[in-house]
Steps between C-alpha positions, in 0.01 A plus 500: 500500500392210303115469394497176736621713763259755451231245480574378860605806639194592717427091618831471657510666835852681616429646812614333833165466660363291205824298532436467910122412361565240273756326745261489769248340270770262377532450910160419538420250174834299552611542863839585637646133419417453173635903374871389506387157290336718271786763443760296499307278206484793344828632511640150373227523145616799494872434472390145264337774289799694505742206387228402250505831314909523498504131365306587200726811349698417215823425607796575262647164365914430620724562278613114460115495356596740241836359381365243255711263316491523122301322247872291389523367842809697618559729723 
């Protein structure tokens, strides 16, 4: 495991009943309508953060890009 892992181990709760817990608070701060708003805004940063992060790797250039012409101007 990785330090940050370690770190956050123990705050994280993985059982079912904390899961059934922290919906039913969820339930109770944001009511039943606004729970589907809230996931589904989620879900859609989540796939923007996605794109985001595969937008920014280094993509190899094509090879017309590495064909250059020569300094004399023929090809």
């Amino acid at each position: 495991m990785t330090p940050l892992t370690v770190q956050f181990a123990g705050l994280i709760p993985t059982g079912g009943g904390e899961w059934v817990l922290i919906l039913l608070v969820l339930l109770l701060l944001f009511g039943g309508t606004k729970l589907p708003q809230l996931a589904k805004g989620l879900g859609q940063s989540m796939k923007e953060f996605k794109k985001a992060a595969k937008e920014d790797d280094p993509v190899p250039p094509a090879k017309e890009e590495l064909k250059k012409p020569d300094s004399q101007g023929t090809n």
